[in-house]
C-alpha positions as CSV (number, residue, x, y, z in Angstrom):
1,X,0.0,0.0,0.0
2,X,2.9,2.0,0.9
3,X,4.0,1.6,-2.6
4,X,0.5,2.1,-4.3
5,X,0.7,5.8,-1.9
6,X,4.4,6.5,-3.5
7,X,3.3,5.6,-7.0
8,X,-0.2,7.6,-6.8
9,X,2.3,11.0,-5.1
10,X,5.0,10.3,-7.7
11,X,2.4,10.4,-10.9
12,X,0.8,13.8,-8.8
13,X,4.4,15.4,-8.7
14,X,5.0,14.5,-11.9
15,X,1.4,15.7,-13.3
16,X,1.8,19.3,-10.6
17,X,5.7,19.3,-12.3
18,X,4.3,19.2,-16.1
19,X,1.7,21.5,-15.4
20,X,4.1,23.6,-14.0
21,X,6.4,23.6,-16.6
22,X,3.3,24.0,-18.9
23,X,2.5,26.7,-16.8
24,X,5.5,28.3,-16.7
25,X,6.0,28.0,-21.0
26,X,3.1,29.6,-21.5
27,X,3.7,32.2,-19.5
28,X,6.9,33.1,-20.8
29,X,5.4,32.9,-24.3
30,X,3.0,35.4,-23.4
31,X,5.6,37.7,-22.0
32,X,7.7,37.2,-25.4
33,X,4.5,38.3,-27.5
34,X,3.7,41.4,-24.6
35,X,7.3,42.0,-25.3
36,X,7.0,42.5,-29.4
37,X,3.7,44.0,-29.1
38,X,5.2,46.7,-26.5
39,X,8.3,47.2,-29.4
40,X,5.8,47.6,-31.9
41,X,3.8,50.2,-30.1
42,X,6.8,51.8,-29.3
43,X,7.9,51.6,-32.6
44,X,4.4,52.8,-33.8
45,X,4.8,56.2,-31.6
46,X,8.1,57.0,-32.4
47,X,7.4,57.1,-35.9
48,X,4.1,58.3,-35.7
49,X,4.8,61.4,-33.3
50,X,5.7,63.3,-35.6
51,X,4.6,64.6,-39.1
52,X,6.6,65.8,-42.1
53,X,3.8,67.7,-44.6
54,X,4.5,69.8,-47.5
55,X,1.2,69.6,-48.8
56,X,-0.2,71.3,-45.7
57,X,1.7,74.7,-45.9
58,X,3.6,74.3,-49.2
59,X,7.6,73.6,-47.6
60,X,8.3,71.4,-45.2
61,X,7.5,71.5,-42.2
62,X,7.6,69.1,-38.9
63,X,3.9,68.7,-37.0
64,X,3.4,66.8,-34.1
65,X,0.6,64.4,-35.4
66,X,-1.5,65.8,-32.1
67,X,-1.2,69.3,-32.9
68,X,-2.1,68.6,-36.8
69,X,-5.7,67.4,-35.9
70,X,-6.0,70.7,-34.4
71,X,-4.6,72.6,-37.5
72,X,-6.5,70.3,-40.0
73,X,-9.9,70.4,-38.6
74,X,-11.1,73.8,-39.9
75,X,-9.9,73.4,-43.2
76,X,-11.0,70.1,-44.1
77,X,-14.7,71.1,-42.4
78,X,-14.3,74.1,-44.8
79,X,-13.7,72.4,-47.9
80,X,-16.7,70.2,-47.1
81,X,-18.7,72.8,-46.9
82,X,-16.8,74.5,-49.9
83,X,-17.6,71.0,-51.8
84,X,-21.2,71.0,-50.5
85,X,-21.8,74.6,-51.9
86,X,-20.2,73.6,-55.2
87,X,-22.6,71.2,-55.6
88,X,-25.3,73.0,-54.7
89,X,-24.5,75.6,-57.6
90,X,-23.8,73.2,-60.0
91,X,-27.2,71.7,-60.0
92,X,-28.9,74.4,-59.9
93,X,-26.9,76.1,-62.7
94,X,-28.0,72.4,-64.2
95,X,-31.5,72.7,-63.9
96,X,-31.2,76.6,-64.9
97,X,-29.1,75.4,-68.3
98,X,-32.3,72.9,-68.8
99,X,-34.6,75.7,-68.6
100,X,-33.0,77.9,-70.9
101,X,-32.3,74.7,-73.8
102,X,-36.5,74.0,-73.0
103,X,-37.0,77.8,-73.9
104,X,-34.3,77.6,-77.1
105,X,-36.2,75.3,-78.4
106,X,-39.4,76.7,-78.2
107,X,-38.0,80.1,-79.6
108,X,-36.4,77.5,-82.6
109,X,-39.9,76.3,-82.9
110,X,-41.4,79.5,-83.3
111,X,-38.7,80.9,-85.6
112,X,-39.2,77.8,-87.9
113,X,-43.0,78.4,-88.2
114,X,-42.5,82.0,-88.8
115,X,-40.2,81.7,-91.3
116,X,-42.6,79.1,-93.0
117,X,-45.3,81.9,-92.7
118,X,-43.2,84.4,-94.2
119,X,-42.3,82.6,-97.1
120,X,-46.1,82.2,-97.7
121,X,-46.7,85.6,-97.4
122,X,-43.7,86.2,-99.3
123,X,-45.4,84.2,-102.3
124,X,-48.1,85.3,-102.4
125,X,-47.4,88.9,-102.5
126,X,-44.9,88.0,-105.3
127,X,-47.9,86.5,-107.1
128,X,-50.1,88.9,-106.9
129,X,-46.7,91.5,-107.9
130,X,-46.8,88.9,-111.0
131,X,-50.5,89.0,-111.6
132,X,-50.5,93.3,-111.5
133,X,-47.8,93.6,-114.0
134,X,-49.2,90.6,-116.3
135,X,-52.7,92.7,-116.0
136,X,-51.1,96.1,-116.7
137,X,-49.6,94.8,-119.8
138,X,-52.5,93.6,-121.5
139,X,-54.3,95.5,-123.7
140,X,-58.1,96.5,-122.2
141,X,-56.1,98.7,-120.2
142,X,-54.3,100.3,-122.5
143,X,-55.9,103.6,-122.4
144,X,-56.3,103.8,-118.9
145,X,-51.5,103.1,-118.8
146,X,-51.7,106.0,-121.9
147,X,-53.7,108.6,-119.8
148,X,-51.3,107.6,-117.0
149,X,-48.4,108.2,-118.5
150,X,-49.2,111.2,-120.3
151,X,-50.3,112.9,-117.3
152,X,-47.2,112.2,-115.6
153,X,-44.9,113.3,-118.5
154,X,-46.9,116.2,-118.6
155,X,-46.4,117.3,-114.8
């Protein structure tokens, strides 16, 4: 029994012992990735404190990255509402240059049917221009173009 007792603690020790050193692995594992993860964010600041930007005031110029929110905000809030406002004018310079091509044509319309009426008119009073001198020619009114002409020589 004695022996059973010394086998049973011996398997215990050696079960407490591999957990232990399981344990213990793990834990150092863990402190290896804390360890690169602490070099990264360190890493990550360093080279993140600060800012070089050229496009911000035309030359170079060093920002630290917390003071650039501050200098960034206002402009970037007033180029959305500088974008907004452009928009806004563009479609309604849009619907304005609608309007006008809508009225354009109408006035193209118009023009069209008045020029067709005016070649009518046109026409017709060449026709009837035609029809005058073909009538003064003939010969019933031949006395009536002699006494006309007389009297105006005459004067």
């Amino acid at each position: 029994m004695a022996t059973a007792n010394a086998r049973i603690l011996e398997r215990k020790s050696l079960l407490i012992s591999s957990s232990y050193i399981d344990a213990s692995r793990k834990f150092t594992e863990l402190e290896d990735i804390e360890e690169q993860k602490r070099i990264r964010m360190t890493f990550l600041e360093r080279s993140t404190k600060w800012t070089d930007s050229k496009v911000l005031t035309n030359f170079n110029q060093r920002w630290l990255t917390t003071n650039l929110e501050a200098h960034l905000k206002v402009p970037y809030f007033k180029s959305i509402v500088t974008y907004i406002i452009c928009n806004a004018l563009l479609s309604s310079n849009k619907r304005a240059l609608s309007i006008l091509l809508d009225q354009i044509q109408m006035v193209e319309i118009d023009f069209k049917m008045k020029q067709l009426q005016m070649k009518k008119i046109t026409q017709k009073h060449k026709r009837n221009t035609e029809m005058n001198r073909r009538r003064s020619s003939m010969n019933m009114f031949r006395k009536m173009r002699l006494s006309v002409l007389s009297s105006a020589l005459k004067a």
